[in-house]
C-alpha positions as a Markdown table, in Angstrom:
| # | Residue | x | y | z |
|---|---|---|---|---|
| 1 | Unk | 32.6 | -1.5 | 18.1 |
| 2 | Unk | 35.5 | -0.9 | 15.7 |
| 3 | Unk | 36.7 | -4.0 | 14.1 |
| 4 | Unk | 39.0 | -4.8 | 10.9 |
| 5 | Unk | 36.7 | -7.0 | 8.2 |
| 6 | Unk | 38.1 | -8.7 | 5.2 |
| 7 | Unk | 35.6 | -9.5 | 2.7 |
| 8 | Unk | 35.7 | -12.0 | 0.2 |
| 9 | Unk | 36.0 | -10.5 | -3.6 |
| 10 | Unk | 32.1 | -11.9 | -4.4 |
| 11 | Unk | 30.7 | -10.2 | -1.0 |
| 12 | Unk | 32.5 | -6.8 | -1.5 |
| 13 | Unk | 31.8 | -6.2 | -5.3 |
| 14 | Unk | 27.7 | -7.1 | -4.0 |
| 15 | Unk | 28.7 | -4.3 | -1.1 |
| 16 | Unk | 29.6 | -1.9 | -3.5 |
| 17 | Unk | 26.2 | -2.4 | -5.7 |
| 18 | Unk | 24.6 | -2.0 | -2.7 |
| 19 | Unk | 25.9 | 1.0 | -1.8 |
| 20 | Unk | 25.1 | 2.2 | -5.1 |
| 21 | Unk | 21.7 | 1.1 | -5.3 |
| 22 | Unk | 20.6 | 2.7 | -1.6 |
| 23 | Unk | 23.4 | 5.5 | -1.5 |
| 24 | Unk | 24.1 | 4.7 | 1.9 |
| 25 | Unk | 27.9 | 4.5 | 3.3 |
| 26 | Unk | 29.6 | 1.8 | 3.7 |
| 27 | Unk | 28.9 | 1.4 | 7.9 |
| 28 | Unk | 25.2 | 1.6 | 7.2 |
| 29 | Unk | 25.0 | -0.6 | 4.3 |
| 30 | Unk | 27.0 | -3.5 | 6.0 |
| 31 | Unk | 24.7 | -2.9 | 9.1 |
| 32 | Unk | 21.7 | -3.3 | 7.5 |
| 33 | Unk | 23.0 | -6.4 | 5.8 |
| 34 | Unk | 24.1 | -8.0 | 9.4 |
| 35 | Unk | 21.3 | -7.3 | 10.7 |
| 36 | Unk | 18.9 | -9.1 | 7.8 |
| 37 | Unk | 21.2 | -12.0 | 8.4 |
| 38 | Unk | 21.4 | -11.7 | 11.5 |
| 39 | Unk | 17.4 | -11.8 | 11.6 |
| 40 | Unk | 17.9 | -8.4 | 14.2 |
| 41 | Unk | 16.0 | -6.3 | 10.8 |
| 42 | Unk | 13.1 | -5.5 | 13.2 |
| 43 | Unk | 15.7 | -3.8 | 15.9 |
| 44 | Unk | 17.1 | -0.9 | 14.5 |
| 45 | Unk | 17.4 | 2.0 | 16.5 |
| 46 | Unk | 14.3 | 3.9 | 16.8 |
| 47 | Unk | 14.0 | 6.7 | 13.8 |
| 48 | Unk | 14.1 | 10.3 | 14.6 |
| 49 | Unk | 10.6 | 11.8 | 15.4 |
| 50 | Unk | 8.8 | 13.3 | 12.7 |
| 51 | Unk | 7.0 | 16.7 | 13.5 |
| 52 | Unk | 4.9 | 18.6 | 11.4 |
| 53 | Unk | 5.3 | 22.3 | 11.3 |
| 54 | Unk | 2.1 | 24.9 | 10.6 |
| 55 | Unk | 2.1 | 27.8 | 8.2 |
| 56 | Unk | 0.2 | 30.1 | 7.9 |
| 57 | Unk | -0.4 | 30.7 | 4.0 |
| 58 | Unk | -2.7 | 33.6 | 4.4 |
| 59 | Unk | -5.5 | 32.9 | 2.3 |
| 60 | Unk | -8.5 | 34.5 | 3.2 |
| 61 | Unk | -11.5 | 33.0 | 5.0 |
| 62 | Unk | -14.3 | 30.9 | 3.1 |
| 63 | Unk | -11.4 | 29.5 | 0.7 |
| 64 | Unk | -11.0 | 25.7 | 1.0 |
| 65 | Unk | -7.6 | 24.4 | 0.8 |
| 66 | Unk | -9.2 | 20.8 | 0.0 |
| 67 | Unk | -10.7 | 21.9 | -3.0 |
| 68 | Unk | -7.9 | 23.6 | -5.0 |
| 69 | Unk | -7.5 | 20.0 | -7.1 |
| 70 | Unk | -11.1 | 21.0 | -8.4 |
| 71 | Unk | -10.5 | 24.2 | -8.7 |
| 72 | Unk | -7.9 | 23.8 | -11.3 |
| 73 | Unk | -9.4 | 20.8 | -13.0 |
| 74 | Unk | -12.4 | 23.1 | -13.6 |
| 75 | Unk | -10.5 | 26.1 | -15.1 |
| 76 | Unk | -8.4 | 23.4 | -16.9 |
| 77 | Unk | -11.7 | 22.7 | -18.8 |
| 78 | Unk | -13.3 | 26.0 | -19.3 |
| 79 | Unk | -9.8 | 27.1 | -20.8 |
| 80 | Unk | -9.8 | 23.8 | -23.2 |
| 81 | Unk | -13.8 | 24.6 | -24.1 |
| 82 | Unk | -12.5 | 28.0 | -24.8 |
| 83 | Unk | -9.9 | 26.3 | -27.6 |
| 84 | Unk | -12.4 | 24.1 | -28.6 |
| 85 | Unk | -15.0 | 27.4 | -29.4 |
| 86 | Unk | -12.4 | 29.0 | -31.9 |
């Protein structure tokens, strides 16, 4: 629905710091503020669906993705015992 608003000075300059704040346009930002006082927050159109895509990284068989945080946390310490040494 297209319709022609006029805000009141105190409402727009909080619409522009809200604007701001979320970087949303001015459409969506009054939307979402209609619908909190509305009380219609919870009807929002449903969000695009969210897939996950697989890649392939190519690493070779017997390596465990899970484990690369310990991985690195161990050479982190073997290279700081290596400073340590000198």
């Amino acid at each position: 629905m297209r319709t022609t608003l006029t805000l009141d000075r105190d409402v727009a300059d909080r619409l522009e710091k809200e604007m701001r704040r979320t970087r949303k346009g001015l459409k969506a930002t009054i939307n979402d503020a209609l619908r909190r006082g509305l009380r219609m927050a919870g009807t929002s159109p449903r969000p695009v669906r969210f897939e996950v895509r697989p890649h392939a990284f190519g690493v070779r068989p017997g390596i465990d993705l899970d484990r690369m945080n310990q991985l690195v946390d161990e050479l982190d310490a073997e290279h700081a015992a290596r400073k340590l040494g000198r």
